[in-house]
C-alpha positions as CSV (number, residue, x, y, z in Angstrom):
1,X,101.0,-83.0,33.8
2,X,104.0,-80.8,33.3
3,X,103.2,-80.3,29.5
4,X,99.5,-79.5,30.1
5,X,101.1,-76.9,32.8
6,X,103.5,-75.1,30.7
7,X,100.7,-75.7,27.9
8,X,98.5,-73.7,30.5
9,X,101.2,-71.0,31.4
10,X,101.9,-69.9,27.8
11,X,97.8,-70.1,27.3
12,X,98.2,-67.1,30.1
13,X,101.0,-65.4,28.2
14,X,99.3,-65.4,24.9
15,X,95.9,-64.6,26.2
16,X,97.8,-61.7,28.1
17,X,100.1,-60.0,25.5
18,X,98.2,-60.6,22.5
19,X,94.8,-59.9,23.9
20,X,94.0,-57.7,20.5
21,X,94.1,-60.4,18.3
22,X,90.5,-61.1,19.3
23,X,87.7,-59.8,16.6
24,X,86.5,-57.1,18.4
25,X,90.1,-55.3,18.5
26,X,91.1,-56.8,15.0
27,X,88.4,-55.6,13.6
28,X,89.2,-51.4,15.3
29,X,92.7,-52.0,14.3
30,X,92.1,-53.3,10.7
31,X,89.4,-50.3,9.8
32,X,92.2,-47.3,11.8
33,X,95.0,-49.1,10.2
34,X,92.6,-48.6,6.5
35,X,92.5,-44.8,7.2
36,X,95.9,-44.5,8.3
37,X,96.8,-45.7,4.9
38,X,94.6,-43.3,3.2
39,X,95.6,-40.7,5.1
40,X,99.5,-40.7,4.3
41,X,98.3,-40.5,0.6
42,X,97.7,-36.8,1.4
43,X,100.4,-34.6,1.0
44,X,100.9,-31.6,3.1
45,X,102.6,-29.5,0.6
46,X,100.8,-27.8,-2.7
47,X,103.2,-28.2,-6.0
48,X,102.4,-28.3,-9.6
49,X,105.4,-29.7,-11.5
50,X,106.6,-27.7,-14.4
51,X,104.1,-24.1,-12.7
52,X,106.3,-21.4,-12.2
53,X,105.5,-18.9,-8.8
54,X,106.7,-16.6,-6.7
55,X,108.2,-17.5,-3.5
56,X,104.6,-15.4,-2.2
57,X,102.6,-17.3,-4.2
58,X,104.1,-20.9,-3.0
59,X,103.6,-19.5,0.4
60,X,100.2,-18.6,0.1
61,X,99.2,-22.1,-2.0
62,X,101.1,-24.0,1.2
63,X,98.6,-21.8,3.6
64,X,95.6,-22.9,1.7
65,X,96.4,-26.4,1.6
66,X,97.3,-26.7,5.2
67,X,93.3,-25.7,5.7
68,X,92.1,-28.7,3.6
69,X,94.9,-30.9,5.0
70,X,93.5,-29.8,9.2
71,X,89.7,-30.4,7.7
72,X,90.5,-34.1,6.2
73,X,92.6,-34.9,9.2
74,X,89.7,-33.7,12.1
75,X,87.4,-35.8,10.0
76,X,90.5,-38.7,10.4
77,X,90.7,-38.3,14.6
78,X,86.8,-38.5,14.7
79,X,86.8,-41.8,12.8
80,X,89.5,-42.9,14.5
81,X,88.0,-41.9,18.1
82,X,84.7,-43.2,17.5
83,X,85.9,-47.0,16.2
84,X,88.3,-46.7,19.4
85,X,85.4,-46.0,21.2
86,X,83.1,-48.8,19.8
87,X,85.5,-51.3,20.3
88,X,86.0,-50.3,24.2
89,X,82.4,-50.4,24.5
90,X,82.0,-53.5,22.7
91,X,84.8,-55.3,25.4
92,X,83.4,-54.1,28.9
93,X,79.9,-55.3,27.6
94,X,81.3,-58.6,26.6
95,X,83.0,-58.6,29.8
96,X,79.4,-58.0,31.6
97,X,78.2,-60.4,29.7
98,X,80.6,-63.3,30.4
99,X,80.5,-62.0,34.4
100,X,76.9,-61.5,34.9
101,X,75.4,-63.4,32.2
102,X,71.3,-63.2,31.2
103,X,70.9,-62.2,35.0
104,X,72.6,-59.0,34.7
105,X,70.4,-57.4,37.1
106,X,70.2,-60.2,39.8
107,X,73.9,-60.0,39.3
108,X,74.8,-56.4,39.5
109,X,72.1,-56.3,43.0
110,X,74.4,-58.7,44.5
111,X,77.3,-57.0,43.0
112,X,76.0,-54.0,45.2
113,X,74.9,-56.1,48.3
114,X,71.2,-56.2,47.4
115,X,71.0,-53.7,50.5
116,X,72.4,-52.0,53.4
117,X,74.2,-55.0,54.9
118,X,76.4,-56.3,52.6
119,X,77.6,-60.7,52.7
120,X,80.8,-61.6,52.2
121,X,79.8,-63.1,49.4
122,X,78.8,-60.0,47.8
123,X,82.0,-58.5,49.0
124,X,84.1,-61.4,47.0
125,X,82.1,-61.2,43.9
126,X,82.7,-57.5,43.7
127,X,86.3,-57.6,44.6
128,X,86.3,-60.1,41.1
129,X,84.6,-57.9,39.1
130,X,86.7,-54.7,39.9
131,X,89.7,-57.2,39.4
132,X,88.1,-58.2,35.8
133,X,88.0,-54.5,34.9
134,X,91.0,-53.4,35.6
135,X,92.0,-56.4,33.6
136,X,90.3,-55.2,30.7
137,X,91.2,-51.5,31.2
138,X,94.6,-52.5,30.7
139,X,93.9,-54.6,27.6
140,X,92.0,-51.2,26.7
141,X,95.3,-49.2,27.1
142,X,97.5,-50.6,25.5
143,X,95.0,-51.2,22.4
144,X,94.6,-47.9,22.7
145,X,98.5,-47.0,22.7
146,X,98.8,-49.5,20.0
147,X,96.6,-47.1,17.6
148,X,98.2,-44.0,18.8
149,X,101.3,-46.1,17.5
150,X,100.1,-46.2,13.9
151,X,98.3,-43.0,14.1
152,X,101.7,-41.4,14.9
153,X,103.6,-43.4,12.5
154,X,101.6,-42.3,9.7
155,X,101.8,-38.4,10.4
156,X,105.3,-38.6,11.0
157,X,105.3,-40.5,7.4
158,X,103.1,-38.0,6.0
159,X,105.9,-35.0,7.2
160,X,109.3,-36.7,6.1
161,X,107.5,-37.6,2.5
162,X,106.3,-34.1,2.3
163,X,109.6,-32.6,3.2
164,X,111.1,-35.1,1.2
165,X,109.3,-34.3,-2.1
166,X,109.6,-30.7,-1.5
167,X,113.5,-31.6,-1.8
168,X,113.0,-33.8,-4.6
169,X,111.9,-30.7,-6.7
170,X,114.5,-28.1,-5.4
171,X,117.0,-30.7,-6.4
172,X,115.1,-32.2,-9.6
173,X,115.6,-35.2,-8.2
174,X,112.7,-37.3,-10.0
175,X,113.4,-40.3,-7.3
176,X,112.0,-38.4,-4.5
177,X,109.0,-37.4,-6.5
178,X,105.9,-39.1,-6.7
179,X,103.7,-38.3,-9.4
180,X,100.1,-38.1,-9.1
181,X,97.8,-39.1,-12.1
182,X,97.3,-35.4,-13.1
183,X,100.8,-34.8,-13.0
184,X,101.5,-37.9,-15.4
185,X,98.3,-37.2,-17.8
186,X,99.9,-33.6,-17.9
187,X,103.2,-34.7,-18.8
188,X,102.3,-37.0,-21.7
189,X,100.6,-34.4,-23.0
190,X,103.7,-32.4,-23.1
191,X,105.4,-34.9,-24.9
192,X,102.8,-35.4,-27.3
193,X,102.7,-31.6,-28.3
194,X,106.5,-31.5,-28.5
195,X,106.3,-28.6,-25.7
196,X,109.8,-28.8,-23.6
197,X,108.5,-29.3,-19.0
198,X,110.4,-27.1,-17.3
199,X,112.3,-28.1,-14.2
200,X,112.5,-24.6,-12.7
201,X,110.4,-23.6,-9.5
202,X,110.5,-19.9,-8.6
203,X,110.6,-16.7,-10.2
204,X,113.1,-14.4,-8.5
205,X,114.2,-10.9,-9.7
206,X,117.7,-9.2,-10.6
207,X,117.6,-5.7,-9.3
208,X,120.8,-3.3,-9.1
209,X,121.1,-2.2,-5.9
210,X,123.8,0.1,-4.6
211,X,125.3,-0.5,-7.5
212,X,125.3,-4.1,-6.9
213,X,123.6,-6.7,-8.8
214,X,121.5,-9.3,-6.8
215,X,118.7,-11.4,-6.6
216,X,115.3,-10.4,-4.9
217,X,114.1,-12.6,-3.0
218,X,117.6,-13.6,-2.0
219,X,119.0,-16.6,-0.8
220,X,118.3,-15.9,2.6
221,X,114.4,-15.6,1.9
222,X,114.0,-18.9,0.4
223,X,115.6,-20.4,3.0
224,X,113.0,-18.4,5.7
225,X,110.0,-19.1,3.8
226,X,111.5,-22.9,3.5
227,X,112.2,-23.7,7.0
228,X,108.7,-21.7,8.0
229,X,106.6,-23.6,5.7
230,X,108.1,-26.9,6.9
231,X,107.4,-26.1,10.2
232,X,103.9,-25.8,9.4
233,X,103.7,-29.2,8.3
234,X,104.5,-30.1,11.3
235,X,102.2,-27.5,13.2
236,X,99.7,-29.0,11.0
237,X,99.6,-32.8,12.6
238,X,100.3,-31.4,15.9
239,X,97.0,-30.4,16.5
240,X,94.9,-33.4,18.3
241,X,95.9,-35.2,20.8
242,X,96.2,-38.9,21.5
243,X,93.2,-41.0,21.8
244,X,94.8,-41.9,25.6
245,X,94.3,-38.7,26.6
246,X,91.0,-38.1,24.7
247,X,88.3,-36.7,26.6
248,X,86.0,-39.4,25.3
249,X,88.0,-42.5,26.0
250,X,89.4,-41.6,29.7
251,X,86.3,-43.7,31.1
252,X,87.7,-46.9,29.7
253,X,91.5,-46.7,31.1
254,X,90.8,-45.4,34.4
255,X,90.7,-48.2,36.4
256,X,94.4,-49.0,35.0
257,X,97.6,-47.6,36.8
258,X,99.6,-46.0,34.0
259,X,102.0,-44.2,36.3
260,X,105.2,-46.8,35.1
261,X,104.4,-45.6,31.2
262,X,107.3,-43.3,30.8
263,X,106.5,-42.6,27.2
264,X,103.1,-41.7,26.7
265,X,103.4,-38.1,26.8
266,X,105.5,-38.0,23.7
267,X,104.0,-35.4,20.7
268,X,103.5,-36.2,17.5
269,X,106.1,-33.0,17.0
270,X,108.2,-34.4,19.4
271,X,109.0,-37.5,17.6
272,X,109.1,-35.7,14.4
273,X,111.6,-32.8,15.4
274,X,113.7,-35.2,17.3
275,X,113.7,-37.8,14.2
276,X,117.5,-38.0,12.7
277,X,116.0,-38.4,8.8
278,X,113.8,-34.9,9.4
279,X,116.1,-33.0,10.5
280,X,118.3,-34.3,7.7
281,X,115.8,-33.4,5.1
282,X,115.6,-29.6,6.9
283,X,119.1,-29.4,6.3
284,X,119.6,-30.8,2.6
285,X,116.6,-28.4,2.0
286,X,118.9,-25.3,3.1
287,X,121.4,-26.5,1.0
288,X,119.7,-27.2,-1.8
289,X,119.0,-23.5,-1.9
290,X,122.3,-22.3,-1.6
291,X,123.4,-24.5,-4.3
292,X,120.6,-23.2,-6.7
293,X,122.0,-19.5,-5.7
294,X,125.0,-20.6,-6.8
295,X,124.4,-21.7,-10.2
296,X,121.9,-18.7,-10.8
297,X,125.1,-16.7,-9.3
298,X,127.1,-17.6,-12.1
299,X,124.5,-16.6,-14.6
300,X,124.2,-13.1,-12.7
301,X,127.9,-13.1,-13.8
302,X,127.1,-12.4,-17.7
303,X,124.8,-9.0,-16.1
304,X,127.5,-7.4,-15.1
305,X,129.0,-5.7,-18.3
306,X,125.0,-4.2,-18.7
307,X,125.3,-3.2,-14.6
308,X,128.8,-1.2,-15.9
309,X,126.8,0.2,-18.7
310,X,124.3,1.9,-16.3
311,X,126.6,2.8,-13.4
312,X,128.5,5.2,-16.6
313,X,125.3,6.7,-17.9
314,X,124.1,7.1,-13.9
315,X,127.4,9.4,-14.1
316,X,126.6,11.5,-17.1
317,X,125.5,14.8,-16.7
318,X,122.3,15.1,-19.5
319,X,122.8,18.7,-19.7
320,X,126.6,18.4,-20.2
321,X,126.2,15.9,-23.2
322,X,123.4,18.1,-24.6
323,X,125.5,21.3,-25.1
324,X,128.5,19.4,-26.1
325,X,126.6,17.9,-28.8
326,X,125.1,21.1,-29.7
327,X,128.5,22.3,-29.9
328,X,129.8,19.9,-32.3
329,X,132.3,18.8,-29.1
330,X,130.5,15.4,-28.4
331,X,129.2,12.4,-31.2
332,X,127.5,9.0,-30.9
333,X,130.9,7.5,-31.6
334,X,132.3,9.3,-28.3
């Protein structure tokens, strides 16, 4: 008897905490766990490997595929809220079911009283049912925590692999890059023709400026444009909210107390910003730029004899070389 009773106890515990290995919420959780997968495939940057652009242009091709990255992802919350939704559905009816049985309506009369005057009876067998929902509710919230869980996983996946290939390529780090099948067929192509890939990004300018040589955009642009883009990406998956708090799938929690959850009200951007590895990438990402000034500040180096050049003529007087040269005063050899 005291092995059938602990048998019986842990029976409790397993039917309890692992209530969602049942098929209807195996089934929800397979299918948003298959789109969750599909969905970090998409990347939330736009880069063509071996395309030069201007830091405006990779700006603008970052805007336009934040708009296709928002329309796949509303397109991934509605899946996601509706196989939620028909897996709630699908529980309370089993739960009617196994409660009321083929005499639902004979049931759910004397789950009302059947009248004015209402039996003890009817009083009990309501008092079970409301005890059976709230039951279920809770199974409900934490199922539907436990998608909000790998829905938030994979966006926060989707930003540090983002941000993380972005870095790859300011560093030409090939480890951190993942080639897609265009990029591949495009660089065996390459190779075929003999035609050298280039490793270089952006286009940037060297002006003379107050007599000074420098780069336009600067250093400091890149980095503003960088950070600015980046925080787009995370702008971008910021923009539903959690299927707990969905509009649609309130009904199903409500008879559960959730006031003890201290950690559903954390944001996707929350746990993004706050994450030790993203702001890590932000930071190697400002660095990487300053090292590429660097290098390309050494180049600007071998401008500077041409920049002396120009500030001399800027100091000749036309007129004064003119009448010199008329004058037999001044030659080209001068």
């Amino acid at each position: 008897s005291v092995r059938y009773g602990k048998m019986r106890k842990c029976a409790k515990l397993l039917q309890k905490n692992l209530f969602w290995m049942n098929p209807t919420f195996q089934e929800a959780l397979l299918k948003i766990r298959g789109m969750c997968m599909d969905m970090r495939k998409t990347r939330l940057h736009s880069f063509q490997k071996g395309q030069l652009c201007t830091l405006e242009q990779f700006f603008h091709d970052q805007q336009v595929q934040r708009g296709t990255v928002l329309n796949e992802l509303d397109s991934f919350w509605t899946g996601a809220i509706d196989c939620a939704r028909v897996a709630c559905i699908a529980t309370l009816e089993s739960l009617e079911e196994g409660l009321f049985g083929s005499n639902a309506a004979d049931a759910q009369a004397a789950h009302t009283g059947g009248g004015d005057k209402q039996s003890p009876r009817a009083e009990n067998f309501r008092y079970t049912v409301m005890a059976s929902k709230r039951v279920v509710q809770r199974r409900l919230y934490y199922f539907l925590r436990l998608c909000d869980y790998m829905i938030f996983n994979t966006l926060h996946s989707m930003v540090v692999e983002s941000v993380s290939e972005l870095l790859g390529y300011l560093q030409m780090d090939p480890s951190r890059i993942e080639e897609t099948e265009a990029e591949k067929k495009a660089k065996e192509k390459a190779k075929a023709l003999g035609k050298p890939i280039s490793s270089a990004i952006f286009l940037t300018e060297i002006m003379l400026a107050q007599g000074d040589l420098c780069f336009v955009p600067a250093a400091n642009d890149f980095e503003t444009e960088l950070e600015s883009i980046v925080g787009g990406f995370v702008d971008t998956i910021s923009g539903n909210i959690r299927l707990l708090s969905h509009e649609e799938l309130e009904q199903f929690t409500e008879l559960y107390d959730a006031e003890t959850e201290t950690t559903e009200g954390s944001t996707v951007a929350d746990i993004v910003t706050n994450d030790d590895e993203y702001q890590n990438l932000v930071s190697s990402l400002k660095d990487a730029v300053e090292d590429a000034f660097i290098k390309c500040g050494q180049y600007l180096k071998t401008f500077e004899e041409f920049r002396d050049m120009v500030s001399d003529n800027e100091q000749l007087d036309a007129e004064e070389l003119r009448t010199g040269a008329e004058a037999g005063e001044v030659s080209l050899d001068d």
